[in-house]
Backbone as JSON Lines, residues from 0, in Angstrom:
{"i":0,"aa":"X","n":[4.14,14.1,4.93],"ca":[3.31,13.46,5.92],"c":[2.43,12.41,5.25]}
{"i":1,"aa":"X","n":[2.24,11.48,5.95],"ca":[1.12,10.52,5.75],"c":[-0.15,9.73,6.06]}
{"i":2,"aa":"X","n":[-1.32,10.56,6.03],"ca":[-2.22,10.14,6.26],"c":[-2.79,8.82,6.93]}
{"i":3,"aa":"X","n":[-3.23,8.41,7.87],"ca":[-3.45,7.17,8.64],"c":[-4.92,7.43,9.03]}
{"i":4,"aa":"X","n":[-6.07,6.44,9.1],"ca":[-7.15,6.9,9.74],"c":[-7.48,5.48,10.91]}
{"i":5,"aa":"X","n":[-7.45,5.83,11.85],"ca":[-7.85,4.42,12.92],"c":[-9.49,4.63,13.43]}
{"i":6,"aa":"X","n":[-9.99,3.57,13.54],"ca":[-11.44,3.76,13.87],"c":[-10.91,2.99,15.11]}
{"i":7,"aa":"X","n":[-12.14,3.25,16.5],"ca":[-12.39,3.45,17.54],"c":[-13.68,3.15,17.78]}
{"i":8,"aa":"X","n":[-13.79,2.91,19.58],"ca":[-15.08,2.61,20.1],"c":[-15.68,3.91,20.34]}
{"i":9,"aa":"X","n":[-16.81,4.14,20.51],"ca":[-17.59,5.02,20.78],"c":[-16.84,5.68,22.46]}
{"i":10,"aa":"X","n":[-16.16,4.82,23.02],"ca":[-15.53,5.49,24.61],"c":[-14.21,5.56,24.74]}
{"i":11,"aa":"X","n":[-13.39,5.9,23.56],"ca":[-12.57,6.67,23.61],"c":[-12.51,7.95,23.54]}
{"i":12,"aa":"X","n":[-11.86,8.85,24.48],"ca":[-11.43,9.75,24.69],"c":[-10.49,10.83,23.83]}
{"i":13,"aa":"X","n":[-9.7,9.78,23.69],"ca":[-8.44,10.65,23.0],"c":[-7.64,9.53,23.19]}
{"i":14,"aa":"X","n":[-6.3,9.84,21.73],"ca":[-5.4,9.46,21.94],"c":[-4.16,9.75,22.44]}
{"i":15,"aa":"X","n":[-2.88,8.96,22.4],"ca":[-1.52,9.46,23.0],"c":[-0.34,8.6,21.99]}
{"i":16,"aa":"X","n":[0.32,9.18,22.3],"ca":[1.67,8.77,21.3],"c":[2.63,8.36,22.48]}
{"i":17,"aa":"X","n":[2.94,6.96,22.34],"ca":[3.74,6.61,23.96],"c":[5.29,6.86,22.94]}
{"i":18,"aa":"X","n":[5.56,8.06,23.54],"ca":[7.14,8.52,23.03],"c":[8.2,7.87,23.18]}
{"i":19,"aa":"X","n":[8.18,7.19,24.74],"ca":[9.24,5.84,24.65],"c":[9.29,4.74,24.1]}
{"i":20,"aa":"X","n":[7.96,4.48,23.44],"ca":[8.39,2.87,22.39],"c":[8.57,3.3,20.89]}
{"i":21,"aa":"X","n":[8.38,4.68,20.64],"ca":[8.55,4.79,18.95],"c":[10.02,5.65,19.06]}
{"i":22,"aa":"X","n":[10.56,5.46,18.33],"ca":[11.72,6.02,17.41],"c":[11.71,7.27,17.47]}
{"i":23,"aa":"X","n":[12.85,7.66,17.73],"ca":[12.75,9.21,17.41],"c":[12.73,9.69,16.29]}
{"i":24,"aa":"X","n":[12.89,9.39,15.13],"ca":[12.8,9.72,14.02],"c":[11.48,9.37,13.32]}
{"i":25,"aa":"X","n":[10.41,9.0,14.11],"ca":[9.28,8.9,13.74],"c":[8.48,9.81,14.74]}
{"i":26,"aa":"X","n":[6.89,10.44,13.93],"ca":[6.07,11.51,14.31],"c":[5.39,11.13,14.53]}
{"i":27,"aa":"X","n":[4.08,11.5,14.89],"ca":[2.5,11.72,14.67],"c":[2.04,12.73,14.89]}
{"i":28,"aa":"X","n":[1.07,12.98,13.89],"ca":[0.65,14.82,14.53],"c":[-1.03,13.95,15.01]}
{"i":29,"aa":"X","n":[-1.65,13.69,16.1],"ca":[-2.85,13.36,16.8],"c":[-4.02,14.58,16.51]}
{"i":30,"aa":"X","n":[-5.0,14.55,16.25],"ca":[-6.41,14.8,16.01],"c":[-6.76,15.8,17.22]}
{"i":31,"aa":"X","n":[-7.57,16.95,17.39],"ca":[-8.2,17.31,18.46],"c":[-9.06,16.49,19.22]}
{"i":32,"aa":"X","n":[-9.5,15.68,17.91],"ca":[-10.91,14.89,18.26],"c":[-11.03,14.12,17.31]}
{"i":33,"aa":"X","n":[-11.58,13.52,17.23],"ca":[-12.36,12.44,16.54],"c":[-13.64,12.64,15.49]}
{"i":34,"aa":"X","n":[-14.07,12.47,14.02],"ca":[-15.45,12.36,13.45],"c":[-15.85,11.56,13.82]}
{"i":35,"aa":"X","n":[-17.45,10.87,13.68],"ca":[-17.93,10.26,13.97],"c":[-18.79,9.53,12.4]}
{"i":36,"aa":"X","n":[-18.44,8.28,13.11],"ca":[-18.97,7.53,11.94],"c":[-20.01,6.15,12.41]}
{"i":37,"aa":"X","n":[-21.32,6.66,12.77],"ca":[-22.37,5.92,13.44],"c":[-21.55,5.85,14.99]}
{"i":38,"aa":"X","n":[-21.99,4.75,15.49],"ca":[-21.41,4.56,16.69],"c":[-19.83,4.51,17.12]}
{"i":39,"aa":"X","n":[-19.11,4.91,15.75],"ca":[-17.74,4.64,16.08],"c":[-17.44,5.94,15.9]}
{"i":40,"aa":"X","n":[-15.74,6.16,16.24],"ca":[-15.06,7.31,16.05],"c":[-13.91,6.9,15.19]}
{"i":41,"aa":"X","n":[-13.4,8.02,14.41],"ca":[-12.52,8.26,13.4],"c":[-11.19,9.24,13.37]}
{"i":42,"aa":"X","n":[-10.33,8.42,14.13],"ca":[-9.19,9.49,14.42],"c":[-8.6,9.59,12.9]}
{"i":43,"aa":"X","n":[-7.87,10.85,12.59],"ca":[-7.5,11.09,11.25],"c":[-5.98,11.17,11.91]}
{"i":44,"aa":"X","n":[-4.64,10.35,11.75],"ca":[-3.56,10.28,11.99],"c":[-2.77,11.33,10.73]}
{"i":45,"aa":"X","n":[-1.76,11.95,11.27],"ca":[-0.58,12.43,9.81],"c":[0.83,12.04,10.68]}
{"i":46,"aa":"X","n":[1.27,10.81,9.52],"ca":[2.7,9.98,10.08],"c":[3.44,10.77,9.49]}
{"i":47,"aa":"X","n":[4.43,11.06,10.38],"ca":[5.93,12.13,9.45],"c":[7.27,11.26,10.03]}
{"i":48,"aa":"X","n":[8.04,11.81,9.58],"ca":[9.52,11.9,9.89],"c":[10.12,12.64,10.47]}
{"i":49,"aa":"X","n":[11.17,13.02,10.85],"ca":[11.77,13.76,11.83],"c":[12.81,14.06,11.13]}
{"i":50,"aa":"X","n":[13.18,15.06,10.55],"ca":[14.31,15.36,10.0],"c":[15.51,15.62,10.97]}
{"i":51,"aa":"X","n":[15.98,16.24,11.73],"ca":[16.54,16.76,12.82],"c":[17.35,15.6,13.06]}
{"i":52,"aa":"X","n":[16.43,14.21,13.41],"ca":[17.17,12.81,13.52],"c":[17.82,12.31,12.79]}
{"i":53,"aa":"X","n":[17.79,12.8,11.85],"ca":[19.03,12.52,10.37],"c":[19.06,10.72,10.01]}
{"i":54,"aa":"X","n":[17.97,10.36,10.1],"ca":[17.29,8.55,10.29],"c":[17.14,8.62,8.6]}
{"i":55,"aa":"X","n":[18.48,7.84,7.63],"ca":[17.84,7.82,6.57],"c":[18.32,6.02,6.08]}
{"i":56,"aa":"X","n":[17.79,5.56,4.95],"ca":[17.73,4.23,4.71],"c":[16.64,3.64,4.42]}
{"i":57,"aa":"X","n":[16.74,2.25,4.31],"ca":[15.7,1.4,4.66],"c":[14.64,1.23,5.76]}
{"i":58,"aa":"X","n":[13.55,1.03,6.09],"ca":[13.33,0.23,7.22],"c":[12.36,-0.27,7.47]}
{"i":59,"aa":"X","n":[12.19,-1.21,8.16],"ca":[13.12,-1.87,8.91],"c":[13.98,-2.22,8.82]}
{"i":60,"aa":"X","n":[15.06,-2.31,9.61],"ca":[16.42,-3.02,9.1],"c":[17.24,-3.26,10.1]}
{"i":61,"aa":"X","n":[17.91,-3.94,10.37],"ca":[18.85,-5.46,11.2],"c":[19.75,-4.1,12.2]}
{"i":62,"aa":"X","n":[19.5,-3.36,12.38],"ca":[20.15,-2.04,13.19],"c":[19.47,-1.59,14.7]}
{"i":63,"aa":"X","n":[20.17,-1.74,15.81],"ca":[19.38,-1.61,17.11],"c":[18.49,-0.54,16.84]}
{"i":64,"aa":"X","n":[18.63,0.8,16.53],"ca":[18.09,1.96,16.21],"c":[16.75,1.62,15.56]}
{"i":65,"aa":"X","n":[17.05,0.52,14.52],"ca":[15.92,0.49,13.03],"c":[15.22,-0.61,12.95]}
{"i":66,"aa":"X","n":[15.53,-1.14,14.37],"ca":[14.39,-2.93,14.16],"c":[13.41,-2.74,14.47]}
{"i":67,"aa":"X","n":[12.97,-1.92,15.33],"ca":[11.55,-1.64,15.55],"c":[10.74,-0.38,15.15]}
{"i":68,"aa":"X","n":[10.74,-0.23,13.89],"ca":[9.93,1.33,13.13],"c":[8.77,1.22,13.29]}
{"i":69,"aa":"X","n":[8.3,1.88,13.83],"ca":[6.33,1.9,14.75],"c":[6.06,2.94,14.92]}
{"i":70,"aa":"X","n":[5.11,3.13,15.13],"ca":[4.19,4.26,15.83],"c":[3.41,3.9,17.33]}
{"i":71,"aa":"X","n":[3.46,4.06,17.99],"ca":[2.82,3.2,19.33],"c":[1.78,4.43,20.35]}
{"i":72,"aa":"X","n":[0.85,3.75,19.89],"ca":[-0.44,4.89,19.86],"c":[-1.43,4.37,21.01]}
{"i":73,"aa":"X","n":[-1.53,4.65,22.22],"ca":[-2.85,4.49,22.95],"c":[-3.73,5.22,23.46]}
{"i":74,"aa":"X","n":[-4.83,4.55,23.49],"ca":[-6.15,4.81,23.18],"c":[-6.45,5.29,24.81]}
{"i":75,"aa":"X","n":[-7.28,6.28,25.3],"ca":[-7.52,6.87,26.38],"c":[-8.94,6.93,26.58]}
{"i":76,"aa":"X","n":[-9.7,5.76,27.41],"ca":[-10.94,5.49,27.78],"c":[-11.32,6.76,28.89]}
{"i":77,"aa":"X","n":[-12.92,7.11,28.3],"ca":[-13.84,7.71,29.4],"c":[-13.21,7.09,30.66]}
{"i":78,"aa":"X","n":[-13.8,5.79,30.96],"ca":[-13.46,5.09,32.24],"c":[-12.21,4.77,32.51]}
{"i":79,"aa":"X","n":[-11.75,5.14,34.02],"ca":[-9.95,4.98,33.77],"c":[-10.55,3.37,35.35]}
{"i":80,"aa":"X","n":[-11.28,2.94,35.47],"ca":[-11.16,1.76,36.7],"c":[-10.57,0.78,36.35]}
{"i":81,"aa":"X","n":[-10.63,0.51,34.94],"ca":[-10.11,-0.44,34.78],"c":[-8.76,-0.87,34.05]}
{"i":82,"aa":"X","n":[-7.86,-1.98,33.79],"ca":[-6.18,-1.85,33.56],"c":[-6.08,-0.82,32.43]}
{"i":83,"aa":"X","n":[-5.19,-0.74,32.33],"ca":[-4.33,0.57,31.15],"c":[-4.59,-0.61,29.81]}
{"i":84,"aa":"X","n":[-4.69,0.3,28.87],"ca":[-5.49,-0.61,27.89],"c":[-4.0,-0.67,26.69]}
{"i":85,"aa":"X","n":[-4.07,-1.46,26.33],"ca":[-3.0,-1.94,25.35],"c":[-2.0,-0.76,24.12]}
{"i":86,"aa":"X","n":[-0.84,-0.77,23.94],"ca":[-0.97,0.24,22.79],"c":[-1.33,0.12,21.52]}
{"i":87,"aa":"X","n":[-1.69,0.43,20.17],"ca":[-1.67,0.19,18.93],"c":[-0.12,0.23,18.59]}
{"i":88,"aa":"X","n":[0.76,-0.73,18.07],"ca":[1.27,-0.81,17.01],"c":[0.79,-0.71,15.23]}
{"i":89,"aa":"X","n":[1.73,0.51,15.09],"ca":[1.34,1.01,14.01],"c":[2.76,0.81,12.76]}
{"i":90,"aa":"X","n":[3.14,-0.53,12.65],"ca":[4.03,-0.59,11.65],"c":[4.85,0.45,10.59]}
{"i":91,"aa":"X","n":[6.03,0.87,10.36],"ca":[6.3,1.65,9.08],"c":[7.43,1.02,8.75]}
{"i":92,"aa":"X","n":[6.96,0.8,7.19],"ca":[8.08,0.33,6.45],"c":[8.56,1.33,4.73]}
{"i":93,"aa":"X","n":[9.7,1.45,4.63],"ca":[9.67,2.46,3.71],"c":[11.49,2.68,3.63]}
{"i":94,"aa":"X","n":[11.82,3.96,2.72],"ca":[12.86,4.43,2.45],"c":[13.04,5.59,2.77]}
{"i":95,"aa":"X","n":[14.13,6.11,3.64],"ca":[14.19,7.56,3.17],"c":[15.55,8.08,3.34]}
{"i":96,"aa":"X","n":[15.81,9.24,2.18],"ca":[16.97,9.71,1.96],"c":[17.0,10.77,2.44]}
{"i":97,"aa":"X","n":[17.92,11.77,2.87],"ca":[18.27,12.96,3.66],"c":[18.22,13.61,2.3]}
{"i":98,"aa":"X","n":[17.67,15.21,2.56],"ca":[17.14,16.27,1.28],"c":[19.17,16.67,1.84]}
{"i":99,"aa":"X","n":[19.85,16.94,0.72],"ca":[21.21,17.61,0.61],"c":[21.77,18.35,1.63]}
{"i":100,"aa":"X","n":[20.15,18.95,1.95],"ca":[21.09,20.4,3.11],"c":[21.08,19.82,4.26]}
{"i":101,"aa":"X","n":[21.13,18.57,4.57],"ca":[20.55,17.55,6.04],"c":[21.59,16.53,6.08]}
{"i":102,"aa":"X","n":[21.98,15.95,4.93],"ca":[23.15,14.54,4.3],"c":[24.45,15.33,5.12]}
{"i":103,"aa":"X","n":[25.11,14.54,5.6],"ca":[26.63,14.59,5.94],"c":[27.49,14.65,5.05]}
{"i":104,"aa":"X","n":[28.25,15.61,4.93],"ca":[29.43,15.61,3.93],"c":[29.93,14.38,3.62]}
{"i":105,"aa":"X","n":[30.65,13.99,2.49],"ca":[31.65,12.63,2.33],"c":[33.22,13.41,3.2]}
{"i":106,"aa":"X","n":[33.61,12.04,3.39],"ca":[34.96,12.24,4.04],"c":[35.7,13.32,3.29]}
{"i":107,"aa":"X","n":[36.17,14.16,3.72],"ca":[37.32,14.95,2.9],"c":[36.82,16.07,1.46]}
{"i":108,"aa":"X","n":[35.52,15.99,1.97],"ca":[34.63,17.02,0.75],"c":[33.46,17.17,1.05]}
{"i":109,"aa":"X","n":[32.82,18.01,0.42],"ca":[31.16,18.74,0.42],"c":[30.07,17.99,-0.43]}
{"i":110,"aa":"X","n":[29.06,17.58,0.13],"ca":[27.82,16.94,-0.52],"c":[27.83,18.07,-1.4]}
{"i":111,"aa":"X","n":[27.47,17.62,-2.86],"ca":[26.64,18.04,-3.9],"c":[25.97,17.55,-4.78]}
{"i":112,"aa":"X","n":[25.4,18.02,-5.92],"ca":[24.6,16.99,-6.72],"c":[25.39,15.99,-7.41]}
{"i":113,"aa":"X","n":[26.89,16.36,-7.31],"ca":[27.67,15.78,-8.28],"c":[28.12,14.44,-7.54]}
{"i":114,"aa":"X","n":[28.23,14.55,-6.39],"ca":[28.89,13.47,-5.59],"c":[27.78,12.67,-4.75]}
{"i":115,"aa":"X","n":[26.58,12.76,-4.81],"ca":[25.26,12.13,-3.99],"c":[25.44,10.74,-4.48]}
{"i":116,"aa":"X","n":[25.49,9.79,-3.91],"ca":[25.58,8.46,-3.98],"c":[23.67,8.27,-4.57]}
């Protein structure tokens, strides 16, 4: 997991993880709440991965699946009168390889240490 911290107005509420614009192979584990740091608030984010999604490589990368690696996070005001307030894009760029017991066999044989590309 990876640590993220977003600061905030004093009238946020809470946040949300809009599940249809991020990736399935991307997480967030969200805060109960917020610290407070003078008049602002301090959400403490932990970015993960999704193993299950078997999402390994580069990314971003030139792949419908992998052009848009984000986190898409909005912010939930005390006051709801007024429009729906924007999401945070939360960029991720990085590598990741499948741990052995997760990797797909090669054609016609069994992943092992001997044959791991």
């Amino acid at each position: 997991m990876h640590p993220l911290v977003l600061e905030s107005e004093a009238d946020v509420m809470r946040l949300e993880m809009d599940r249809e614009r991020t990736p399935d192979f991307l997480d967030v584990d969200l805060p109960d709440g917020p610290r407070r740091n003078g008049g602002r608030k301090l959400w403490e984010l932990q970015l993960k991965w999704v193993p299950k999604a078997q999402a390994e490589g580069e990314f971003p990368r030139d792949e419908e699946r992998y052009r848009d690696s984000a986190v898409y996070i909005r912010p939930v005001y005390a006051k709801t009168d007024g429009p729906a307030p924007p999401c945070l894009r939360i960029p991720v760029h990085g590598k990741r390889t499948l741990p052995l017991d997760l990797a797909p066999a090669p054609q016609g044989g069994r992943r092992d240490a001997t044959n791991d590309p």
